[in-house]
PQR file with spaces between the fields and no chain letter, atoms N, CA, C, O and H, PARSE charges and radii, in Angstrom:
ATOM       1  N    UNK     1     114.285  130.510   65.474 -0.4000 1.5000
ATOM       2  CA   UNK     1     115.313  129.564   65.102 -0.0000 2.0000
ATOM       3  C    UNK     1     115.325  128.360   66.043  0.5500 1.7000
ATOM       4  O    UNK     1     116.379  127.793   66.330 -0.5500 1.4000
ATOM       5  N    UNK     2     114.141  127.978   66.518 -0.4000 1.5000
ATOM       6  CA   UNK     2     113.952  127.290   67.741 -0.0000 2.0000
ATOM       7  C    UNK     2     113.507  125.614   67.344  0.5500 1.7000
ATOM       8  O    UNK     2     113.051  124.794   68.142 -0.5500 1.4000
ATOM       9  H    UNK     2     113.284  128.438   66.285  0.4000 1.0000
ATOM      10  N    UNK     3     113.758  125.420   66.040 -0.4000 1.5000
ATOM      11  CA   UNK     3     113.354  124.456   65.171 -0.0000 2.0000
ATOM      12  C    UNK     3     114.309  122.767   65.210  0.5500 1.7000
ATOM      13  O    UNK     3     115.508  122.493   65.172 -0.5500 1.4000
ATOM      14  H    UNK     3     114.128  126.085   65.392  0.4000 1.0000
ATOM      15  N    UNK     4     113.002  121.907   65.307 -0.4000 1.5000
ATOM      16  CA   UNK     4     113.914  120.733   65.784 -0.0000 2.0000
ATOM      17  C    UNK     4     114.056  120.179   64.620  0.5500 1.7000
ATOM      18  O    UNK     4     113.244  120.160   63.695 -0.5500 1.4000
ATOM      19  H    UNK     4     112.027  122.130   65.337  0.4000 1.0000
ATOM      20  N    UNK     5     115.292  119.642   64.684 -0.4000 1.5000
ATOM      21  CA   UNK     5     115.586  118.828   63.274 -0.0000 2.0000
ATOM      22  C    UNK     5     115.300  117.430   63.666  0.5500 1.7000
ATOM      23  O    UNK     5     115.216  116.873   64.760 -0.5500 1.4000
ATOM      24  H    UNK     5     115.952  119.657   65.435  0.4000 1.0000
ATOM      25  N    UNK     6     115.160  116.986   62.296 -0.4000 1.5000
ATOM      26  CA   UNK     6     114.806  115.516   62.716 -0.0000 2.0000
ATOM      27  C    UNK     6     115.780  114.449   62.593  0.5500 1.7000
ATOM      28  O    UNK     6     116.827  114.762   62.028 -0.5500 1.4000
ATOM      29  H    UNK     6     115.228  117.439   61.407  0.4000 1.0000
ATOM      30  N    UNK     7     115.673  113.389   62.956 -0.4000 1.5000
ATOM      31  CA   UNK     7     116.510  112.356   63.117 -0.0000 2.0000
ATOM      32  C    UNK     7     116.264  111.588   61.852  0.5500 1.7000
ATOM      33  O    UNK     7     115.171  111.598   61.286 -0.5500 1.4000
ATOM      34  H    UNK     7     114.822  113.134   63.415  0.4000 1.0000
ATOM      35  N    UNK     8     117.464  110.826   61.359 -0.4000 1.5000
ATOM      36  CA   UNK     8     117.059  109.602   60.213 -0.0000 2.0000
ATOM      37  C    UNK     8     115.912  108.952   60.118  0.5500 1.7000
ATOM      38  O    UNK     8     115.216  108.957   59.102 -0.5500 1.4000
ATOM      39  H    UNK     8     118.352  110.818   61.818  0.4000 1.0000
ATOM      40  N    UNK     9     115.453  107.929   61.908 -0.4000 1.5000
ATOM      41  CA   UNK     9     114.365  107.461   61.817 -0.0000 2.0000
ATOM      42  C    UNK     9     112.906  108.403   61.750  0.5500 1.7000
ATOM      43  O    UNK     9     111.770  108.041   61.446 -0.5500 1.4000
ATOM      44  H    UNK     9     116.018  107.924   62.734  0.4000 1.0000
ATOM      45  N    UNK    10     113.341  109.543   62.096 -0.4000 1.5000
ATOM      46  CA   UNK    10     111.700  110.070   62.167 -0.0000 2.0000
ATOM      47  C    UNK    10     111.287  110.506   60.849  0.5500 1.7000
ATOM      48  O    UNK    10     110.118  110.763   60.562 -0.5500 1.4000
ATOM      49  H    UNK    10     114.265  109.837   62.342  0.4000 1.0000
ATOM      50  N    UNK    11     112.671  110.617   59.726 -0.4000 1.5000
ATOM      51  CA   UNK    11     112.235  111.069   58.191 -0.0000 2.0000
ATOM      52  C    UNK    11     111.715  109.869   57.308  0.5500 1.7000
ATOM      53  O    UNK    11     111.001  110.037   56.320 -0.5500 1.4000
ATOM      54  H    UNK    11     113.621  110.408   59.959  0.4000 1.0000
ATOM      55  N    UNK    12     112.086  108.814   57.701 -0.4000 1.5000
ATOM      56  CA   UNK    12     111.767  107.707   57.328 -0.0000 2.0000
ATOM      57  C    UNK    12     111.071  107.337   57.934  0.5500 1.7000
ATOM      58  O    UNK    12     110.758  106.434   57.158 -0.5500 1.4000
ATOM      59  H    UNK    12     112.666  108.677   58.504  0.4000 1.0000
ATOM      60  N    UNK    13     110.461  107.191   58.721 -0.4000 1.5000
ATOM      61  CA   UNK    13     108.959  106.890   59.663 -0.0000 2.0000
ATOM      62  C    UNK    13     108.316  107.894   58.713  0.5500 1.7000
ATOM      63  O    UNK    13     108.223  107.375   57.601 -0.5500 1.4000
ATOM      64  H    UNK    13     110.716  107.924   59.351  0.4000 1.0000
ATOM      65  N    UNK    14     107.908  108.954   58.731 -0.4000 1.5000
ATOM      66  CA   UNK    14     106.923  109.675   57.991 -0.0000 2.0000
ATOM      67  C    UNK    14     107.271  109.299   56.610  0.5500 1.7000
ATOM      68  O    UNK    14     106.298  108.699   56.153 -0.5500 1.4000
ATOM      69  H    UNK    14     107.984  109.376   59.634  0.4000 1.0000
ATOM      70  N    UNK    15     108.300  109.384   55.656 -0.4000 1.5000
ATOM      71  CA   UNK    15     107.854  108.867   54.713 -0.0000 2.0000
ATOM      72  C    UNK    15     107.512  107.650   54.246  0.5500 1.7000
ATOM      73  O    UNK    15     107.062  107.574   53.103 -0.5500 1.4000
ATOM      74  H    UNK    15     109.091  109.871   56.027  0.4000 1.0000
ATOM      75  N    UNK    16     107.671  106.437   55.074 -0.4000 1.5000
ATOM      76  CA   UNK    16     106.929  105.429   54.771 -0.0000 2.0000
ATOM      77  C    UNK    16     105.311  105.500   55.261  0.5500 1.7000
ATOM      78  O    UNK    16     104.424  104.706   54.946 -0.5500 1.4000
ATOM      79  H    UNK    16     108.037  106.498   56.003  0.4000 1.0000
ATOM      80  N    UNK    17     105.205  106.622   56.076 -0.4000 1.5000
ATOM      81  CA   UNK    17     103.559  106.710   56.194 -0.0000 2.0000
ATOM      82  C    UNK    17     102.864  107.052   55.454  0.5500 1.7000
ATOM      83  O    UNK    17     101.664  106.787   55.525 -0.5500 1.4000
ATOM      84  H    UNK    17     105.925  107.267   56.331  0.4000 1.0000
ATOM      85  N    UNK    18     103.499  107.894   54.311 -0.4000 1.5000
ATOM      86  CA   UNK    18     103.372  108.353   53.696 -0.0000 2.0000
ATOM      87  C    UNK    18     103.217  108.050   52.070  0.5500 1.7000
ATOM      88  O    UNK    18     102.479  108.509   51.199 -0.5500 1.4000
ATOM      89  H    UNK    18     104.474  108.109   54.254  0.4000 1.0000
ATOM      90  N    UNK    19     104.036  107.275   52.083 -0.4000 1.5000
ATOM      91  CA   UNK    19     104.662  106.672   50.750 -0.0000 2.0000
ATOM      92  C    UNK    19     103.577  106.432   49.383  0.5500 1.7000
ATOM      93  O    UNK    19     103.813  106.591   48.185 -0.5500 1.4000
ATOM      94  H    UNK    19     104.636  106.902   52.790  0.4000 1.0000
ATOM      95  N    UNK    20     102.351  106.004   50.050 -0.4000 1.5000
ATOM      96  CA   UNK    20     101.302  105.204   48.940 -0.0000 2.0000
ATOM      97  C    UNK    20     100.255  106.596   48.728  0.5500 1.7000
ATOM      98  O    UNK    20      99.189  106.586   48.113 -0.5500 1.4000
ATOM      99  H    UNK    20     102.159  105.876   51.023  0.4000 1.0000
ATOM     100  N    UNK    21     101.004  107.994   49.549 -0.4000 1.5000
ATOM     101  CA   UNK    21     100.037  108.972   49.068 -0.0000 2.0000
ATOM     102  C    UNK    21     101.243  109.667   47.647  0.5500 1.7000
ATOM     103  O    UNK    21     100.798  110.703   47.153 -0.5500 1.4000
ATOM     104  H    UNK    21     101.870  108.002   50.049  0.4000 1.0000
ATOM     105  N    UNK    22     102.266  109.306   47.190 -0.4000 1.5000
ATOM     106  CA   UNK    22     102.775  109.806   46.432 -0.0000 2.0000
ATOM     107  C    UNK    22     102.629  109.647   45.003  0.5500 1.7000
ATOM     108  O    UNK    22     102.781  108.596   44.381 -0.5500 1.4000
ATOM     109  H    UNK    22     102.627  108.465   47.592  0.4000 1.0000
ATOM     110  N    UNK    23     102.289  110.894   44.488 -0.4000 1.5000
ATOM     111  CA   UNK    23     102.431  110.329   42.890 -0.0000 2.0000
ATOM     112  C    UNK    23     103.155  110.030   42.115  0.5500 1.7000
ATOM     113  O    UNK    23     104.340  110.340   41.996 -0.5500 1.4000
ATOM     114  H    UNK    23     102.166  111.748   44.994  0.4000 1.0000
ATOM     115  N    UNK    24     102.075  108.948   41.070 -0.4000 1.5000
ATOM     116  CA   UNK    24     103.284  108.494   40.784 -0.0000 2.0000
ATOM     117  C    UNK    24     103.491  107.161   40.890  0.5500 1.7000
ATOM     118  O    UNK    24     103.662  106.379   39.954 -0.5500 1.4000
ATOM     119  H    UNK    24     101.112  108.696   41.166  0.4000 1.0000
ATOM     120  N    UNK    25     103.467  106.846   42.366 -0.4000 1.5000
ATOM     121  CA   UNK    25     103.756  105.438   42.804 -0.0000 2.0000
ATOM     122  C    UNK    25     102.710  104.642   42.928  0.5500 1.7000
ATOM     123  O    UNK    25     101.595  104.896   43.383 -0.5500 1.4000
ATOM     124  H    UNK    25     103.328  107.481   43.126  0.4000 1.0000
ATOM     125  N    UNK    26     103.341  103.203   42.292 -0.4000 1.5000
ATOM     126  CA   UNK    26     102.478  101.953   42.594 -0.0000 2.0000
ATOM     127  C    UNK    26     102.422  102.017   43.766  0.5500 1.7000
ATOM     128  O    UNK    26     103.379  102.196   44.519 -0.5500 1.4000
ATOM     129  H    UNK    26     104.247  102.996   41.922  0.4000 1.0000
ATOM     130  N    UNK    27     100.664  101.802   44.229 -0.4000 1.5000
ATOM     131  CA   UNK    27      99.718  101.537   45.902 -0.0000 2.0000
ATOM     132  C    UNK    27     100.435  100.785   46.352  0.5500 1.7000
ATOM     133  O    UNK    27     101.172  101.062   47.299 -0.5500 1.4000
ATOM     134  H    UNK    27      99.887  101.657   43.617  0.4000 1.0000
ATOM     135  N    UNK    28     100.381   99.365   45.637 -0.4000 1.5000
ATOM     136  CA   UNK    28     100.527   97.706   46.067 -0.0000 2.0000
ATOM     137  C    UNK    28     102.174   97.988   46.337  0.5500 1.7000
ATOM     138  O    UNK    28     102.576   98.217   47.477 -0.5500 1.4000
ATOM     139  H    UNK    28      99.782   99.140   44.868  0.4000 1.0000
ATOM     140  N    UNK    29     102.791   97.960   45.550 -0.4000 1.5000
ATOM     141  CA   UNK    29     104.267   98.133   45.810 -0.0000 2.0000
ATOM     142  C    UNK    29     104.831   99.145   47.238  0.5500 1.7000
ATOM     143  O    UNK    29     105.412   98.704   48.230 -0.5500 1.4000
ATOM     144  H    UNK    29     102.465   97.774   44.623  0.4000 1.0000
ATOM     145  N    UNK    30     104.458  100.569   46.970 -0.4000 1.5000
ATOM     146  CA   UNK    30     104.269  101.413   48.395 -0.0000 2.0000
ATOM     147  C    UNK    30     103.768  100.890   49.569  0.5500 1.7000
ATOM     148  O    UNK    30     104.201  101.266   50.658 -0.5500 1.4000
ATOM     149  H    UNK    30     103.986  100.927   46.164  0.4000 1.0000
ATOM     150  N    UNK    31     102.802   99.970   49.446 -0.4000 1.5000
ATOM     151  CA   UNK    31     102.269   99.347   50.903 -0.0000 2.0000
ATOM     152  C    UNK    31     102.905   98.507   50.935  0.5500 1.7000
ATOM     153  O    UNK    31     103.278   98.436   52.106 -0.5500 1.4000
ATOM     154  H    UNK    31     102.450   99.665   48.561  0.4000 1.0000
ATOM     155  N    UNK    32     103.447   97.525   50.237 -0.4000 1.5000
ATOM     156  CA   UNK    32     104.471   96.480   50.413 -0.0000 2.0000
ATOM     157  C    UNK    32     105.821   96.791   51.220  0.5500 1.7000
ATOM     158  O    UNK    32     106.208   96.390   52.318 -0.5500 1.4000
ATOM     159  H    UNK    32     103.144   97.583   49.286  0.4000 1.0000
ATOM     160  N    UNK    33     106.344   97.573   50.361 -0.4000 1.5000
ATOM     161  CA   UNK    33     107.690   98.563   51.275 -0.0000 2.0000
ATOM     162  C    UNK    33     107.339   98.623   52.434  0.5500 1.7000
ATOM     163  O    UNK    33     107.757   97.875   53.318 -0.5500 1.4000
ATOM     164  H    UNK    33     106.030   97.898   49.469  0.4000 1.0000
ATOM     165  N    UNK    34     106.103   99.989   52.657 -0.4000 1.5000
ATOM     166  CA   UNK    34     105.953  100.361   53.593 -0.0000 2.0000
ATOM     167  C    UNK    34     105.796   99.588   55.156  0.5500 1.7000
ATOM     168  O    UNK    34     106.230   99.860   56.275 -0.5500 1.4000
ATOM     169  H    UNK    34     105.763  100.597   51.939  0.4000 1.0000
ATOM     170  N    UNK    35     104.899   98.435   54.567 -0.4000 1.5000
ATOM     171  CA   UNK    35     104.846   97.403   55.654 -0.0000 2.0000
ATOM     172  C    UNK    35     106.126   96.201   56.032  0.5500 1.7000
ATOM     173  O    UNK    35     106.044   95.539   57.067 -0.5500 1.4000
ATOM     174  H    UNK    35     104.546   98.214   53.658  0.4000 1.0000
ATOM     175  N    UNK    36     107.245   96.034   55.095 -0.4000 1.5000
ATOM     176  CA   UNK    36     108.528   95.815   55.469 -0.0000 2.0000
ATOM     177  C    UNK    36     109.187   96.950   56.383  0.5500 1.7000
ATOM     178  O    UNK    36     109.875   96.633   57.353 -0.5500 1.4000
ATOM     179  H    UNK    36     107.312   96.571   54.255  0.4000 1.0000
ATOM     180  N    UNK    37     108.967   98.185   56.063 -0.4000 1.5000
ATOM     181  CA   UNK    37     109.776   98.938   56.722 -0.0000 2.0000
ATOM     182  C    UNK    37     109.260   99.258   58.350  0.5500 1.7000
ATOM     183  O    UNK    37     110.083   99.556   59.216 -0.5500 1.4000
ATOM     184  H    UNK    37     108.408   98.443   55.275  0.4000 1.0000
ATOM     185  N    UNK    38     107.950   99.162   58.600 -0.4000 1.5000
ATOM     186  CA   UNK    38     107.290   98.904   59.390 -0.0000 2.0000
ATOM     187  C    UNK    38     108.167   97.426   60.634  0.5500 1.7000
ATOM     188  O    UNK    38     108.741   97.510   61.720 -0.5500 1.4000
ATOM     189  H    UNK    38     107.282   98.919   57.897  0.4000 1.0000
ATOM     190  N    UNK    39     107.943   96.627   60.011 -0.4000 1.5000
ATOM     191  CA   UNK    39     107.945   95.347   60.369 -0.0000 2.0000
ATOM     192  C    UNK    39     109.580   94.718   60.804  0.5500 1.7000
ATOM     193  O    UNK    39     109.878   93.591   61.201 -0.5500 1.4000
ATOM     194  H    UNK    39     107.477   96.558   59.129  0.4000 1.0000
ATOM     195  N    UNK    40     110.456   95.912   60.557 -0.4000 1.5000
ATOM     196  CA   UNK    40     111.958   96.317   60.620 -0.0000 2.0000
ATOM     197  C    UNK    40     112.384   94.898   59.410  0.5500 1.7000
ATOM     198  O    UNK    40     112.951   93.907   59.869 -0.5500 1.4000
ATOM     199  H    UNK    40     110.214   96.827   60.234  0.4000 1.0000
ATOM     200  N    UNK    41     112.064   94.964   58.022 -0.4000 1.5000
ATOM     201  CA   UNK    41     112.577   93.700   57.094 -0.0000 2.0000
ATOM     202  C    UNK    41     112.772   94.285   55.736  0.5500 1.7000
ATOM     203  O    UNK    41     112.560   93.546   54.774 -0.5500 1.4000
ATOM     204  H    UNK    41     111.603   95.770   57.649  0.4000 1.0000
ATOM     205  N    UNK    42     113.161   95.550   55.527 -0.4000 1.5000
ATOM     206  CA   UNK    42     113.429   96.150   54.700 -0.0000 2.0000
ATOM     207  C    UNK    42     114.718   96.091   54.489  0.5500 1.7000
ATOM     208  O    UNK    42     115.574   96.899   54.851 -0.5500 1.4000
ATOM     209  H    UNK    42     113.334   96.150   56.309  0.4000 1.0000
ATOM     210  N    UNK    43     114.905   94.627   53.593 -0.4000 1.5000
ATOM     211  CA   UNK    43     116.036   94.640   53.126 -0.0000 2.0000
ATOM     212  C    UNK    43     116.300   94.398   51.488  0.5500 1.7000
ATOM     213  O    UNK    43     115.339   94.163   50.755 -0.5500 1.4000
ATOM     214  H    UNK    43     114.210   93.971   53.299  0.4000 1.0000
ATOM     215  N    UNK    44     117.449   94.459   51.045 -0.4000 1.5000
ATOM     216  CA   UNK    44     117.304   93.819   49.408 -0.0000 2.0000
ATOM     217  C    UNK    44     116.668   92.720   49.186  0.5500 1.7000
ATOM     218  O    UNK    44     115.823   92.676   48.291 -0.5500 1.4000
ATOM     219  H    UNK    44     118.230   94.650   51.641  0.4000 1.0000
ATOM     220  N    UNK    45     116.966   91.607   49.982 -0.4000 1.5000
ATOM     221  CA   UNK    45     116.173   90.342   49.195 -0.0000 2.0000
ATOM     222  C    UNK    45     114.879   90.410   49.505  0.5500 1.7000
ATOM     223  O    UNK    45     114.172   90.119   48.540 -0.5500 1.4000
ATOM     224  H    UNK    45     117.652   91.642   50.709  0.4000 1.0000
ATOM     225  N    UNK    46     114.123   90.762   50.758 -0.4000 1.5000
ATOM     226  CA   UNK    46     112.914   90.854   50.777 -0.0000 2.0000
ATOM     227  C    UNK    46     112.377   91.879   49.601  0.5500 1.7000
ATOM     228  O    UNK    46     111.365   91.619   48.949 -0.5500 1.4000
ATOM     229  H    UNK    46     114.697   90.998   51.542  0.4000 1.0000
ATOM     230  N    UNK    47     113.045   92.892   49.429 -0.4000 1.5000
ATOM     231  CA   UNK    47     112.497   93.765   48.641 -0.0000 2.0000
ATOM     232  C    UNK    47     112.306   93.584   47.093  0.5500 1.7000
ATOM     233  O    UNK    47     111.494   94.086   46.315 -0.5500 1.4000
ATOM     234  H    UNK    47     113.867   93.102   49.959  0.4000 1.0000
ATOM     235  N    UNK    48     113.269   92.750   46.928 -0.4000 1.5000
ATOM     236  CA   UNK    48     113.358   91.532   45.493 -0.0000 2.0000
ATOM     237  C    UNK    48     111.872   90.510   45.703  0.5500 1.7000
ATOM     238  O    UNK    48     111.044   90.281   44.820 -0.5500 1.4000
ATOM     239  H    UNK    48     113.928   92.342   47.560  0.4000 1.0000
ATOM     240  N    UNK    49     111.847   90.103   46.850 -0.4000 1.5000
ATOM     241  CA   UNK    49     110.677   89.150   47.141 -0.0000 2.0000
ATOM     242  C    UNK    49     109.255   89.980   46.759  0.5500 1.7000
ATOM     243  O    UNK    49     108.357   89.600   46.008 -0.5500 1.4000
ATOM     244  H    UNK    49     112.519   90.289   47.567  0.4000 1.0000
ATOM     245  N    UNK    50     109.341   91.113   47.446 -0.4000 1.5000
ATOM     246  CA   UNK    50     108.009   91.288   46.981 -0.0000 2.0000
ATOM     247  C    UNK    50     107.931   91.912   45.493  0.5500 1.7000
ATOM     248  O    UNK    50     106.801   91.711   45.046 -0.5500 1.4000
ATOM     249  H    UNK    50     110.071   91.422   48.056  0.4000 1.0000
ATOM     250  N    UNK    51     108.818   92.657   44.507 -0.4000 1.5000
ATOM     251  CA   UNK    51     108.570   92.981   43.618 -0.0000 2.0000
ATOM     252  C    UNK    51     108.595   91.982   43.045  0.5500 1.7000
ATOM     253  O    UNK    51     108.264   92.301   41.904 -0.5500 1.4000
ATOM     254  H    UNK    51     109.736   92.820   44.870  0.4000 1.0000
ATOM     255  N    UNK    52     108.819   90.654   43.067 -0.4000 1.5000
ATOM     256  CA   UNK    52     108.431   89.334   42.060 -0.0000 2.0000
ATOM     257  C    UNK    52     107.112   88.680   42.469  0.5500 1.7000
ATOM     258  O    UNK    52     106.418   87.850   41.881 -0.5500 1.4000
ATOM     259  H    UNK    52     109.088   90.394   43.995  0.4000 1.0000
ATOM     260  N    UNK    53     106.979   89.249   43.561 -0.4000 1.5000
ATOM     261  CA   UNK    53     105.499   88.559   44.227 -0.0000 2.0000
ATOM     262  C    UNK    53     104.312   89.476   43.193  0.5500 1.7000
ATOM     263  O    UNK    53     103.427   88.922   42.540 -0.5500 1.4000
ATOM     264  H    UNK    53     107.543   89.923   44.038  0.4000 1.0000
ATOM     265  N    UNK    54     104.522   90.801   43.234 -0.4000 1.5000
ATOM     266  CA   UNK    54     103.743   91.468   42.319 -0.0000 2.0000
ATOM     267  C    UNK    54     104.123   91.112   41.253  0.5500 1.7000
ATOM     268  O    UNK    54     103.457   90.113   40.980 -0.5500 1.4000
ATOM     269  H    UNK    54     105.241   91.251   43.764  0.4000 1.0000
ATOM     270  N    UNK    55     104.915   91.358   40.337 -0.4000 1.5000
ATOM     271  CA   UNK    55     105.356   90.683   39.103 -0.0000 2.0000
ATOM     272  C    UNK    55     104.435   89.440   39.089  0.5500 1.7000
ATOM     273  O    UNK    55     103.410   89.650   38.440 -0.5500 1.4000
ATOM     274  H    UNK    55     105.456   92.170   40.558  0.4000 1.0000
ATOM     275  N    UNK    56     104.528   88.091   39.675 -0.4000 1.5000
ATOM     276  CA   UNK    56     103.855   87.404   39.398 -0.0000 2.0000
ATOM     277  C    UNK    56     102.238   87.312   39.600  0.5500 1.7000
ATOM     278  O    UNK    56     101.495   86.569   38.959 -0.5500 1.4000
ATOM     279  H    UNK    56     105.361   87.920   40.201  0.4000 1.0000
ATOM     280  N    UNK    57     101.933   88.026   40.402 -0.4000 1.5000
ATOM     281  CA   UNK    57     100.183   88.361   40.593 -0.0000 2.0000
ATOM     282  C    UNK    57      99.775   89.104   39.235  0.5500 1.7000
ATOM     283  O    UNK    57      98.852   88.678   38.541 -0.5500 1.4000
ATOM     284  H    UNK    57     102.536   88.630   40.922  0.4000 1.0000
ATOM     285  N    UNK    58     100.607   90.376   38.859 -0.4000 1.5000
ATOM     286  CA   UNK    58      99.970   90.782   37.506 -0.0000 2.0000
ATOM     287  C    UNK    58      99.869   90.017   36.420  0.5500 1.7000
ATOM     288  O    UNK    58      98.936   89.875   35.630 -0.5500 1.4000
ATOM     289  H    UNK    58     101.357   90.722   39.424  0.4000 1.0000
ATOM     290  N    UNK    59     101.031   89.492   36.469 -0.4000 1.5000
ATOM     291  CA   UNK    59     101.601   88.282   34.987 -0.0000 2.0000
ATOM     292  C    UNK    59      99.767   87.526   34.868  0.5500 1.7000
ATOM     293  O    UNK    59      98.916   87.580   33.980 -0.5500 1.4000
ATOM     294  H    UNK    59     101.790   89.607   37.111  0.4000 1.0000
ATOM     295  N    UNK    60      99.794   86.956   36.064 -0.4000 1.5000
ATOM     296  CA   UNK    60      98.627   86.118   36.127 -0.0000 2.0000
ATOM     297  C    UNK    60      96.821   86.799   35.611  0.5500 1.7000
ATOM     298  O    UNK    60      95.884   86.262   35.019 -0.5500 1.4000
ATOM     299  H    UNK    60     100.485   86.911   36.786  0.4000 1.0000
ATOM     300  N    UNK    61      97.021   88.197   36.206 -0.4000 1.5000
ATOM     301  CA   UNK    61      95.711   88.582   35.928 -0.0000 2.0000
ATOM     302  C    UNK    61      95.770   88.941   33.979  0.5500 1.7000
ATOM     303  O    UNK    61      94.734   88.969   33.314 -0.5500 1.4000
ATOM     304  H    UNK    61      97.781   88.633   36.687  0.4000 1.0000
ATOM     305  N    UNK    62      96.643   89.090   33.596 -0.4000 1.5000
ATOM     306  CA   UNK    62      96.529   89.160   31.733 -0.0000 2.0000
ATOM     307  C    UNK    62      96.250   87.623   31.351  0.5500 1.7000
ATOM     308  O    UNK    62      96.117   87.294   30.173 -0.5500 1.4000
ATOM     309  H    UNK    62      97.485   89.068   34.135  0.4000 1.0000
């Protein structure tokens, strides 16, 4: 019973290390997050920023 629990940041540190191995999930989008959350800028509007940044890169490749 000698088991350490983890803290907020260390569950969220691993799952953003994690994130772009999940199925399921868009790569580009998961590394996007991931590297905001990284970069401590994981917020709503950035996170609006990059899902229109992709939005507009796909729009473009059709």
């Amino acid at each position: 019973m000698d088991k350490k629990v983890k803290s907020g940041k260390e569950i969220l540190d691993e799952f953003f290390a994690n994130i772009s191995s999940l199925e399921k999930v868009d790569k580009e989008l998961a590394e996007s997050l991931a590297s905001l959350y990284h970069q401590g800028k994981l917020t709503d509007t950035n996170v609006k920023n990059e899902i229109q940044k992709i939005r507009d890169k796909n729009a473009n490749k059709n």
